[in-house]
mmCIF file of the N, C-alpha and C atoms, coordinates in Angstrom:
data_MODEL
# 
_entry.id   MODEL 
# 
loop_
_atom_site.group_PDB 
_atom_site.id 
_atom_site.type_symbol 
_atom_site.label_atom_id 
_atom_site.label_alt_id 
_atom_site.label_comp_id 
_atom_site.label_asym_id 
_atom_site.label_entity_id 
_atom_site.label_seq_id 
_atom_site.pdbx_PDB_ins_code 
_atom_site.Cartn_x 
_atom_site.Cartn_y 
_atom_site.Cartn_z 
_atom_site.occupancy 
_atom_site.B_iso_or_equiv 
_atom_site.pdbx_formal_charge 
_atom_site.auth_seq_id 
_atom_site.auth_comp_id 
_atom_site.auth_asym_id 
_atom_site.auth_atom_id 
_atom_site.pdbx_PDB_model_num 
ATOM 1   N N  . UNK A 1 1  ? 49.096 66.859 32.365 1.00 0.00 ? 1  UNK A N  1 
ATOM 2   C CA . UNK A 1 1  ? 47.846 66.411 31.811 1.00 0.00 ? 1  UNK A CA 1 
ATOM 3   C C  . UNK A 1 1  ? 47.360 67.442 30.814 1.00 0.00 ? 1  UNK A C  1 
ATOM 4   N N  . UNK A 1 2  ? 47.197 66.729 29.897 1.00 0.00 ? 2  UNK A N  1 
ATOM 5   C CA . UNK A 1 2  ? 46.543 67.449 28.304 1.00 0.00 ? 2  UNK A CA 1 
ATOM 6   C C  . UNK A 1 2  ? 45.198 68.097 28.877 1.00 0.00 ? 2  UNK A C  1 
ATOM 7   N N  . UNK A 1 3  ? 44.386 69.697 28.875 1.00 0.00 ? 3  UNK A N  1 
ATOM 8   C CA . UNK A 1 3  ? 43.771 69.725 28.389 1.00 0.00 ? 3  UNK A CA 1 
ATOM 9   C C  . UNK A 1 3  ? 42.778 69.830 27.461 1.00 0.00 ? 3  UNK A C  1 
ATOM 10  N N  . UNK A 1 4  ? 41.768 69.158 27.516 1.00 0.00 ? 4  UNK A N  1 
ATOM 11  C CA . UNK A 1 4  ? 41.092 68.582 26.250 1.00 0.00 ? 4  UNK A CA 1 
ATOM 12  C C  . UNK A 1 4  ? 39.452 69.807 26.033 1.00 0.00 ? 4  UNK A C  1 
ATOM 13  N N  . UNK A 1 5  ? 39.457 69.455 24.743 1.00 0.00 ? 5  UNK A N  1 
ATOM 14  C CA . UNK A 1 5  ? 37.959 70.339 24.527 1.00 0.00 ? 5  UNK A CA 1 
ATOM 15  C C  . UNK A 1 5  ? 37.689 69.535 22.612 1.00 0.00 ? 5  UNK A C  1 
ATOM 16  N N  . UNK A 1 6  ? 36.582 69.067 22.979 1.00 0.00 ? 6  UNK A N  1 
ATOM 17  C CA . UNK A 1 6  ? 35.433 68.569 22.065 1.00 0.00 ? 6  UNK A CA 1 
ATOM 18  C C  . UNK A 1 6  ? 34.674 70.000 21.495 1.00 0.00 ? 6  UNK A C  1 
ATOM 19  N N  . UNK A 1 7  ? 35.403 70.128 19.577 1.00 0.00 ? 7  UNK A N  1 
ATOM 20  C CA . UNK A 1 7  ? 34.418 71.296 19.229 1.00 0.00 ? 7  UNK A CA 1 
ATOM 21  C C  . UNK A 1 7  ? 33.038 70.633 18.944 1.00 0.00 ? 7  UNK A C  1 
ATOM 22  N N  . UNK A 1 8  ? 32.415 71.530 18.053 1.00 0.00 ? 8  UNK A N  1 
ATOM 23  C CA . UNK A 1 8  ? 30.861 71.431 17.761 1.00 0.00 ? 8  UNK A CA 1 
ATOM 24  C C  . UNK A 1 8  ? 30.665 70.574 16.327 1.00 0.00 ? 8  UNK A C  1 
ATOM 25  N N  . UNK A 1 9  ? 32.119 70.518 15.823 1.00 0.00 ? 9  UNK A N  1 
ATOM 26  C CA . UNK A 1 9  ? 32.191 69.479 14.697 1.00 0.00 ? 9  UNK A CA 1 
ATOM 27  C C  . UNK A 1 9  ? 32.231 68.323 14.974 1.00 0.00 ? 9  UNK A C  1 
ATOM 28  N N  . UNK A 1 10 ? 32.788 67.755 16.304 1.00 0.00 ? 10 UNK A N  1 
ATOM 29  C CA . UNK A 1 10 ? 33.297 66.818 16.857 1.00 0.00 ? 10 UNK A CA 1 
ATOM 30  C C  . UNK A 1 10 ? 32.210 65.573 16.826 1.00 0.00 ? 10 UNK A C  1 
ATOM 31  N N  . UNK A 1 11 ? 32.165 64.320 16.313 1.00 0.00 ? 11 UNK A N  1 
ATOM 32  C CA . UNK A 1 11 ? 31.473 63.566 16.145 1.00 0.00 ? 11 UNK A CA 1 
ATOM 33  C C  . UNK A 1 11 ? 31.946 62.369 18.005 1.00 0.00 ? 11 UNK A C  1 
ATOM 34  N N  . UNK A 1 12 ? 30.254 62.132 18.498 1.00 0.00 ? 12 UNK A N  1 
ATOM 35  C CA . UNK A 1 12 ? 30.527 61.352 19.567 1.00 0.00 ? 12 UNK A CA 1 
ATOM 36  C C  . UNK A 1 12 ? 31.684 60.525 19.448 1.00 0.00 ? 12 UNK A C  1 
ATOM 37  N N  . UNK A 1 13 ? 31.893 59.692 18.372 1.00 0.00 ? 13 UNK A N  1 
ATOM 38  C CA . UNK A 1 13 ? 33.610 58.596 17.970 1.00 0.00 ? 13 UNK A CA 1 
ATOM 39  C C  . UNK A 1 13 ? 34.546 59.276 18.162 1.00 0.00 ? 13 UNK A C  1 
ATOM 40  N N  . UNK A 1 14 ? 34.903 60.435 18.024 1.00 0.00 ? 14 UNK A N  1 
ATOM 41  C CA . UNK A 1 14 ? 35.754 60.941 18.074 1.00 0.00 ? 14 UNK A CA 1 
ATOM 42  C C  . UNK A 1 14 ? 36.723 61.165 16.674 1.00 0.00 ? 14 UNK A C  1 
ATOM 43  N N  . UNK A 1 15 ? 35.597 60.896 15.725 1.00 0.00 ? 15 UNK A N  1 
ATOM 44  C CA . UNK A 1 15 ? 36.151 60.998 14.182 1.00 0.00 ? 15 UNK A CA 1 
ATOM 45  C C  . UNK A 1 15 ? 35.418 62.571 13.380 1.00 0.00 ? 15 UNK A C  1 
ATOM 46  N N  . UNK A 1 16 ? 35.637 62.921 12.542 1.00 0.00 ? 16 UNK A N  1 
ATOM 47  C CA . UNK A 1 16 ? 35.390 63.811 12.127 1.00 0.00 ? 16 UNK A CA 1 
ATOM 48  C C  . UNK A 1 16 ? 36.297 65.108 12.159 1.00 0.00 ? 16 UNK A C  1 
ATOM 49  N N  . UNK A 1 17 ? 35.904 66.107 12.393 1.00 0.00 ? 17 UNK A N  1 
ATOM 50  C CA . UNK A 1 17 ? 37.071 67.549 12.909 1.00 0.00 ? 17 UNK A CA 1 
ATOM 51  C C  . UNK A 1 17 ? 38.055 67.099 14.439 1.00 0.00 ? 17 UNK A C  1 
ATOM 52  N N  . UNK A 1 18 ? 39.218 66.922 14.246 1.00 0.00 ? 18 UNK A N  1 
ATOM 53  C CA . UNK A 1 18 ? 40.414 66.792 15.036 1.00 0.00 ? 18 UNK A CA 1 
ATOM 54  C C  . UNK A 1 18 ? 39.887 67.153 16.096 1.00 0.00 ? 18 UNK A C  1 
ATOM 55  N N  . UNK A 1 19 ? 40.101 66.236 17.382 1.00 0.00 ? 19 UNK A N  1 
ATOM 56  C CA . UNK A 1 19 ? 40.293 66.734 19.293 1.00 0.00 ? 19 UNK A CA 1 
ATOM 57  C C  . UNK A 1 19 ? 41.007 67.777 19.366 1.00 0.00 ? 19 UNK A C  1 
ATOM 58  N N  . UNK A 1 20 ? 41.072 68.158 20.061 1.00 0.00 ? 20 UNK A N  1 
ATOM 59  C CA . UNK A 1 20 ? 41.621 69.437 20.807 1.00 0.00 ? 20 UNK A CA 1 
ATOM 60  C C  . UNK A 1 20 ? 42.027 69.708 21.820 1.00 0.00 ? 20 UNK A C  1 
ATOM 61  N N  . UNK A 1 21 ? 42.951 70.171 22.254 1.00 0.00 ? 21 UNK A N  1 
ATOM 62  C CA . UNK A 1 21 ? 43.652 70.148 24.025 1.00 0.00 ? 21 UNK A CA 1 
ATOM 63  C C  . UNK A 1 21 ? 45.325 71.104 23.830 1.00 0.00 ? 21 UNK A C  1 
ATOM 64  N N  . UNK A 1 22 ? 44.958 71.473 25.137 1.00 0.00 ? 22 UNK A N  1 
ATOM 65  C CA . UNK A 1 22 ? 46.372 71.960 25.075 1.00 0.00 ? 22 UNK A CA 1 
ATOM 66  C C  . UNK A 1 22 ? 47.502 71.165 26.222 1.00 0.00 ? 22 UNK A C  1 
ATOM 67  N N  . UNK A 1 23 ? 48.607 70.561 24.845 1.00 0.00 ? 23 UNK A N  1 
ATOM 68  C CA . UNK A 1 23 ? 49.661 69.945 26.006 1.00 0.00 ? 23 UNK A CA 1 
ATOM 69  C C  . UNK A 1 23 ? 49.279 68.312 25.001 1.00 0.00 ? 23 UNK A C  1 
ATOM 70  N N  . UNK A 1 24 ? 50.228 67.073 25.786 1.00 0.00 ? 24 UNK A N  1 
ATOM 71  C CA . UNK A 1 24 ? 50.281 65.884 25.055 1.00 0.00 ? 24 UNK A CA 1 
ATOM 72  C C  . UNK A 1 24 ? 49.608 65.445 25.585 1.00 0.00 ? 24 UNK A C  1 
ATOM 73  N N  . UNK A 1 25 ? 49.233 64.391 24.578 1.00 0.00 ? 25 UNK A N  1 
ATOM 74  C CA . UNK A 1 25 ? 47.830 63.785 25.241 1.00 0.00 ? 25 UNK A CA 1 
ATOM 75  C C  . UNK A 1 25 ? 48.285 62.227 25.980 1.00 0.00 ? 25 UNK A C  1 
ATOM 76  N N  . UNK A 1 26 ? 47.551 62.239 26.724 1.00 0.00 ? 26 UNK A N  1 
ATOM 77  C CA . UNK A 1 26 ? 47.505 60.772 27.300 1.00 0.00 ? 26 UNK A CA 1 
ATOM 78  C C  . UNK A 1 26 ? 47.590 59.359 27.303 1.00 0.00 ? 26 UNK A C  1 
ATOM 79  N N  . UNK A 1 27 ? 48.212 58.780 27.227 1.00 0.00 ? 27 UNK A N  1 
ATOM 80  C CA . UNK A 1 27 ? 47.653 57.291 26.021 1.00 0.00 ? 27 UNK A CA 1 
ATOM 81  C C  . UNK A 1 27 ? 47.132 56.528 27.392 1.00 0.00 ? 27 UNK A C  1 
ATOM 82  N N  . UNK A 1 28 ? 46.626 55.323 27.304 1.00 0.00 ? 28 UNK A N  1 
ATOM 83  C CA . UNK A 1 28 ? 45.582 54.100 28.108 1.00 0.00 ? 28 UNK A CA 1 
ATOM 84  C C  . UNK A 1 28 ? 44.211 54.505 28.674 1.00 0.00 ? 28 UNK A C  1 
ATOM 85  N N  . UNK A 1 29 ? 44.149 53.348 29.003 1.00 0.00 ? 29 UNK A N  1 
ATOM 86  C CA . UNK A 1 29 ? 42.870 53.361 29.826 1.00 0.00 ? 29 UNK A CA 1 
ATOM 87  C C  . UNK A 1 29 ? 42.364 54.627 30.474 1.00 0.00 ? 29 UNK A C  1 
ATOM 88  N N  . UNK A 1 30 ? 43.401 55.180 31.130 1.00 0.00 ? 30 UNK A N  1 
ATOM 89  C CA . UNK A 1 30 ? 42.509 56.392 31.700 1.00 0.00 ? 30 UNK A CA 1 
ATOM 90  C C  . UNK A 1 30 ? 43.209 57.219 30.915 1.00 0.00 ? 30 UNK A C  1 
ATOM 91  N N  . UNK A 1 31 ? 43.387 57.690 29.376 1.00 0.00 ? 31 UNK A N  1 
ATOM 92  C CA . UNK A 1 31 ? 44.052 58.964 29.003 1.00 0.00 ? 31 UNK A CA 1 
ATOM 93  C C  . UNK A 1 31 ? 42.942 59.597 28.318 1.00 0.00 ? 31 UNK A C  1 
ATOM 94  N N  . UNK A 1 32 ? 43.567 60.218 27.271 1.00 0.00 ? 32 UNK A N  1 
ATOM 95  C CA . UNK A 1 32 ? 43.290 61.333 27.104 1.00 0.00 ? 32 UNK A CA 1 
ATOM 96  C C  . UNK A 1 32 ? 42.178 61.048 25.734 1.00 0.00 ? 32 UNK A C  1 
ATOM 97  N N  . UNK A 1 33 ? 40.650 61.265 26.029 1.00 0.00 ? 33 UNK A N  1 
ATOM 98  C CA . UNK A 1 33 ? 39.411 60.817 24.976 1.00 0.00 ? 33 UNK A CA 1 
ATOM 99  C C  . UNK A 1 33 ? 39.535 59.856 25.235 1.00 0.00 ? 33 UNK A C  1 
ATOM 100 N N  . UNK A 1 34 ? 39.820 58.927 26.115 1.00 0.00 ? 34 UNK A N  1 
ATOM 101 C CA . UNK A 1 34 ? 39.326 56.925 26.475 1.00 0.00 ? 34 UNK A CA 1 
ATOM 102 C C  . UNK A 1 34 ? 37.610 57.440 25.740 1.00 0.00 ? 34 UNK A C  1 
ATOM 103 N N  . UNK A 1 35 ? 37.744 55.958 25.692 1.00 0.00 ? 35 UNK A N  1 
ATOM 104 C CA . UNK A 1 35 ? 35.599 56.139 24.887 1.00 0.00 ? 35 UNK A CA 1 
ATOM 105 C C  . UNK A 1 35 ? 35.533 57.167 24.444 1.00 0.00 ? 35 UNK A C  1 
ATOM 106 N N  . UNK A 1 36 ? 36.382 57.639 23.458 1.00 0.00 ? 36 UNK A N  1 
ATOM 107 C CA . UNK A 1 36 ? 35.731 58.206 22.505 1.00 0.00 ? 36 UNK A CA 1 
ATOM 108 C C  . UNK A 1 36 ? 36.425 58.821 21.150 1.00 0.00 ? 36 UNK A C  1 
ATOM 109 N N  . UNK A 1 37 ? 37.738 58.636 21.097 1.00 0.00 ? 37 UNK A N  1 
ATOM 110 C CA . UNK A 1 37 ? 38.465 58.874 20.057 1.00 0.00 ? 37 UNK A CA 1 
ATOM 111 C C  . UNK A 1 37 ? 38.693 57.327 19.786 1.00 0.00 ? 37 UNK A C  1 
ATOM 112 N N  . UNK A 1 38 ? 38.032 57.436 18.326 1.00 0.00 ? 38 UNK A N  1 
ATOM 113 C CA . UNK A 1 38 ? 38.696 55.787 17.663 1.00 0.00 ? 38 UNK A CA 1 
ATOM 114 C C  . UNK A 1 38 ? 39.454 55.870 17.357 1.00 0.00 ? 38 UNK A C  1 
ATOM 115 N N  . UNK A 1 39 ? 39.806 54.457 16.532 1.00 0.00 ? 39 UNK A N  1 
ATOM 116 C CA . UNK A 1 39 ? 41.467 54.462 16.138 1.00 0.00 ? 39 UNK A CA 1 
ATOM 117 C C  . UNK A 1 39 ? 41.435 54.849 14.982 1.00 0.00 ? 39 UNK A C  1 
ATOM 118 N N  . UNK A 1 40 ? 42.366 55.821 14.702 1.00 0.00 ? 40 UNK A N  1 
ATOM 119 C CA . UNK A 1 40 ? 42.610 57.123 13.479 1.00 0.00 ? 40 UNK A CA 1 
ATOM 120 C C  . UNK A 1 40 ? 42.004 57.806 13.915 1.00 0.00 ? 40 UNK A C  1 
ATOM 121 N N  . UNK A 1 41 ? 41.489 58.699 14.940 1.00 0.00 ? 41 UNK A N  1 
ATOM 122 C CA . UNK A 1 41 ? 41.169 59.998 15.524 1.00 0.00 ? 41 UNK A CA 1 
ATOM 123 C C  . UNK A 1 41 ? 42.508 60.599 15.524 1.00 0.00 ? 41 UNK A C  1 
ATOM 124 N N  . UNK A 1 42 ? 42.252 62.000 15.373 1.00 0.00 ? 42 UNK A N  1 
ATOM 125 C CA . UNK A 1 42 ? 43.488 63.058 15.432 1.00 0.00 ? 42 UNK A CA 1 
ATOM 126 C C  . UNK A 1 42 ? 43.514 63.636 16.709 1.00 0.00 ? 42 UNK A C  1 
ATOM 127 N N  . UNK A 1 43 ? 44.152 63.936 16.931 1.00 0.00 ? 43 UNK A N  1 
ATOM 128 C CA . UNK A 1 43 ? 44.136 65.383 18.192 1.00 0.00 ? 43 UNK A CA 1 
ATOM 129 C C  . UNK A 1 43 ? 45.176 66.484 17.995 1.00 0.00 ? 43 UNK A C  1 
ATOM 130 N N  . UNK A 1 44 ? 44.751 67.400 17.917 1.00 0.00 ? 44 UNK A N  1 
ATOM 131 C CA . UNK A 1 44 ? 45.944 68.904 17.710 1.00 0.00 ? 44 UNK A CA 1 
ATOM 132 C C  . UNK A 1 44 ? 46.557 69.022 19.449 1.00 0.00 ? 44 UNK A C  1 
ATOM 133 N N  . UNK A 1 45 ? 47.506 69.375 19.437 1.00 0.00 ? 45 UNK A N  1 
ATOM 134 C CA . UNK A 1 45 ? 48.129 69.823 20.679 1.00 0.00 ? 45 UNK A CA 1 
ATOM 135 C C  . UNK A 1 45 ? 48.340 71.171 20.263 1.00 0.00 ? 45 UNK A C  1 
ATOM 136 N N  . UNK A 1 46 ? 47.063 72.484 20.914 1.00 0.00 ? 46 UNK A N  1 
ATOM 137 C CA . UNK A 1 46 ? 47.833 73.317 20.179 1.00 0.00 ? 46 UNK A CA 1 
ATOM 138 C C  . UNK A 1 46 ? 48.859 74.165 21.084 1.00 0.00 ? 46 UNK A C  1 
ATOM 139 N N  . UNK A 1 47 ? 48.892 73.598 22.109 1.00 0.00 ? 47 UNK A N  1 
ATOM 140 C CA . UNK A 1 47 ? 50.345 74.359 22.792 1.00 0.00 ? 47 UNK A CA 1 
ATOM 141 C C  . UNK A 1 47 ? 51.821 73.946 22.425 1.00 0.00 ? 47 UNK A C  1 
ATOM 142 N N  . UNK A 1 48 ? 51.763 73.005 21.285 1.00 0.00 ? 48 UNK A N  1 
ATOM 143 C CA . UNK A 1 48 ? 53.191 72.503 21.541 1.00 0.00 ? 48 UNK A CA 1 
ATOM 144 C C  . UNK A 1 48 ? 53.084 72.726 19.618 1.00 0.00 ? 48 UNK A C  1 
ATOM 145 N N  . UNK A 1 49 ? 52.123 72.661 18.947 1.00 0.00 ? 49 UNK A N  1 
ATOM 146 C CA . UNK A 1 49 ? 51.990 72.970 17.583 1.00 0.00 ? 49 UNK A CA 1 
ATOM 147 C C  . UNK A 1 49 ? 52.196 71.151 17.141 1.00 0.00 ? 49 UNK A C  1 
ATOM 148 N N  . UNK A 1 50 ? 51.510 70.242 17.509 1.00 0.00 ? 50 UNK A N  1 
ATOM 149 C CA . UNK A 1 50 ? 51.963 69.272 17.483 1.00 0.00 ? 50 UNK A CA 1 
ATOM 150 C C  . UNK A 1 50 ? 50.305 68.417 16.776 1.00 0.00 ? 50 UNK A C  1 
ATOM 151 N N  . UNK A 1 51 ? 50.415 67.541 16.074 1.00 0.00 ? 51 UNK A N  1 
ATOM 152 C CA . UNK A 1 51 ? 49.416 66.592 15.774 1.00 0.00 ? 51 UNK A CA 1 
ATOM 153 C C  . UNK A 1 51 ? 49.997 65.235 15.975 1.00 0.00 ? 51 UNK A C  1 
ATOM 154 N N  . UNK A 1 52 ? 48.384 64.258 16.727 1.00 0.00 ? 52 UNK A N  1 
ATOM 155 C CA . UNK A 1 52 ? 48.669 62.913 17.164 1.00 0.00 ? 52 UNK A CA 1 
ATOM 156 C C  . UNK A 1 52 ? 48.036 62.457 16.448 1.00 0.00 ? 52 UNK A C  1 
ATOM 157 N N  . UNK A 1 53 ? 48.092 60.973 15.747 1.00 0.00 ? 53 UNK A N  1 
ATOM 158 C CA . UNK A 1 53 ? 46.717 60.115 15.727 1.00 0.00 ? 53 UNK A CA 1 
ATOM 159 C C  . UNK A 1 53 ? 46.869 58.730 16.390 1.00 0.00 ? 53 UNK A C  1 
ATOM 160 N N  . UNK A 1 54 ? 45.053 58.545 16.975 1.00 0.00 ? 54 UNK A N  1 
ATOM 161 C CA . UNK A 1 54 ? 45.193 57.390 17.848 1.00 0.00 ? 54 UNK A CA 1 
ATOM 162 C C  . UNK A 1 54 ? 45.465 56.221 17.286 1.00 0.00 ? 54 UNK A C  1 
ATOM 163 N N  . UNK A 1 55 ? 46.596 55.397 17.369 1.00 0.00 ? 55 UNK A N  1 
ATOM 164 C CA . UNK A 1 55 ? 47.054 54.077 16.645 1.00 0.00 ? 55 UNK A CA 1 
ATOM 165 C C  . UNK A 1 55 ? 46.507 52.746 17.577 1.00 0.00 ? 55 UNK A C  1 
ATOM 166 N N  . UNK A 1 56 ? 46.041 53.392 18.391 1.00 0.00 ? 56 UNK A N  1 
ATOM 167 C CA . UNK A 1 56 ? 45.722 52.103 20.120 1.00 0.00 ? 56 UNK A CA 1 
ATOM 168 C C  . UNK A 1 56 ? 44.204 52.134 19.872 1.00 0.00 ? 56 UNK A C  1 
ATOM 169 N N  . UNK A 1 57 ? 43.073 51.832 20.904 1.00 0.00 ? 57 UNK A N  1 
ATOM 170 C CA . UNK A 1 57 ? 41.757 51.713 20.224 1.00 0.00 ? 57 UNK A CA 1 
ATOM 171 C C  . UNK A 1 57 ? 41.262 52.325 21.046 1.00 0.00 ? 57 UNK A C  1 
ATOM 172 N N  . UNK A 1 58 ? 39.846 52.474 20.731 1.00 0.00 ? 58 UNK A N  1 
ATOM 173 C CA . UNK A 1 58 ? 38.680 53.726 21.867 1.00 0.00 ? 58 UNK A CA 1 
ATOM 174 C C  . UNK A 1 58 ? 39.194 53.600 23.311 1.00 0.00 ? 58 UNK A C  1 
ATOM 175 N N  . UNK A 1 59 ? 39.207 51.807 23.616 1.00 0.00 ? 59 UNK A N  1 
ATOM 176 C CA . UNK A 1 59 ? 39.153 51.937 25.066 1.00 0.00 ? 59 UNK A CA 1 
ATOM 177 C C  . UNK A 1 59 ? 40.721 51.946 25.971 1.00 0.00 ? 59 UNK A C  1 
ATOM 178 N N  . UNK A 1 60 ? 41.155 52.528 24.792 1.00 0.00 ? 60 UNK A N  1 
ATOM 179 C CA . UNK A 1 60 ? 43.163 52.415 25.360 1.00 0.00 ? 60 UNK A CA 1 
ATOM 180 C C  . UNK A 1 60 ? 43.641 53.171 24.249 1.00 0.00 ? 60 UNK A C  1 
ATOM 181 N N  . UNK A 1 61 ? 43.423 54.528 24.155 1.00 0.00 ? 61 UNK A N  1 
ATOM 182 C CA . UNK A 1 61 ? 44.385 55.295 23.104 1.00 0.00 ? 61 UNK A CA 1 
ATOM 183 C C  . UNK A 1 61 ? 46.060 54.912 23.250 1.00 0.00 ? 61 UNK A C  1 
ATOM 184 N N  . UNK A 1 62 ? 46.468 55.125 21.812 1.00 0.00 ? 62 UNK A N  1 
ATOM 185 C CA . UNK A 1 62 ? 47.845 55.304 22.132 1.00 0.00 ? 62 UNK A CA 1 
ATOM 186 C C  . UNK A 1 62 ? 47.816 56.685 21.036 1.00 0.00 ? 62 UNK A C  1 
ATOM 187 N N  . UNK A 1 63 ? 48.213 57.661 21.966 1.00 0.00 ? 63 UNK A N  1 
ATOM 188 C CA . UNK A 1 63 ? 48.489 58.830 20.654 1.00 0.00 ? 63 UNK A CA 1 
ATOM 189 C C  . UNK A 1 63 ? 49.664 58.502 20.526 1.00 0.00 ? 63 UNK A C  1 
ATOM 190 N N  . UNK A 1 64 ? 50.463 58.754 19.098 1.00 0.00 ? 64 UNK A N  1 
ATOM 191 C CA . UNK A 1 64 ? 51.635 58.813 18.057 1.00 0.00 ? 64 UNK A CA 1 
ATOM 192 C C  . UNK A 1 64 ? 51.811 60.381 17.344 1.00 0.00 ? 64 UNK A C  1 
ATOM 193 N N  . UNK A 1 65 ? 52.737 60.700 17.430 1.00 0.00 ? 65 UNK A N  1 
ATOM 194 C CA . UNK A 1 65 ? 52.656 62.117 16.955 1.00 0.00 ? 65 UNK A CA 1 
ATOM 195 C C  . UNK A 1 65 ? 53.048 61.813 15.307 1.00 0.00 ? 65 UNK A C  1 
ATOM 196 N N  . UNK A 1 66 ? 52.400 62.836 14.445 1.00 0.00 ? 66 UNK A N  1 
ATOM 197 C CA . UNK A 1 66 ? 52.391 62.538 13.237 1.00 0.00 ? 66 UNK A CA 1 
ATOM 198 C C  . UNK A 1 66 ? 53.595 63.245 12.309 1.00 0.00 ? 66 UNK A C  1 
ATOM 199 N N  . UNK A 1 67 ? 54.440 62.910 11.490 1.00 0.00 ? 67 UNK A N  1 
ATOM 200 C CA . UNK A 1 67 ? 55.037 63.160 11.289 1.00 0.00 ? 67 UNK A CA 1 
ATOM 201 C C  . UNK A 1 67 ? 56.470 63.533 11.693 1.00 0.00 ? 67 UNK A C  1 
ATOM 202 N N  . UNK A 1 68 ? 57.341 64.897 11.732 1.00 0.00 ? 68 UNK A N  1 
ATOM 203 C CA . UNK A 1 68 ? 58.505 65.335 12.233 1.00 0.00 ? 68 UNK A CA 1 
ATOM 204 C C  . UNK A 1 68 ? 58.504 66.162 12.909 1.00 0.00 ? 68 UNK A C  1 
ATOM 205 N N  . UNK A 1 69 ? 56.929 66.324 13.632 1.00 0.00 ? 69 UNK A N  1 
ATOM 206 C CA . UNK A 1 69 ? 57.097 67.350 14.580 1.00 0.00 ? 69 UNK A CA 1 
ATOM 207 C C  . UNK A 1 69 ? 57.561 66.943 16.010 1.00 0.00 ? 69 UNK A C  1 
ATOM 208 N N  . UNK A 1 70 ? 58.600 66.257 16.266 1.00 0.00 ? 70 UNK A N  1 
ATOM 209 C CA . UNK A 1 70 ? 59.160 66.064 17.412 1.00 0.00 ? 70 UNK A CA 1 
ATOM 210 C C  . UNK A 1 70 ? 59.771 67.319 18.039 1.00 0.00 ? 70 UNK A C  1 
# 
């Protein structure tokens, strides 16, 4: 389990300055920012050096990692 931390840029949607957590994030109903990262919210993983964005919707993320950072 990803953990997560909401900075002070962080808009309630979950749009604005990128989520934050260390580790992958969660996707569904109960993952990782449910209610509250919309769809196109980012999240940094910064333990793995990795960026997601949510392609699934507020109430069911699906993070997708962006690019070739597999």
């Amino acid at each position: 389990m990803a953990v997560i931390e909401m900075t002070a840029n962080t808009t309630a949607s979950g749009l604005g300055q990128p989520l934050r957590g260390s580790g992958v994030p969660v996707n569904g109903g109960a993952g990782t920012f449910v209610n509250v990262a919309e769809t196109g919210a980012l999240y940094l993983d910064l333990a793995n050096g990795k960026l997601y964005v949510n392609t699934g919707t507020k109430a069911s993320p699906a993070w997708t990692v962006v690019g070739t950072q597999t």
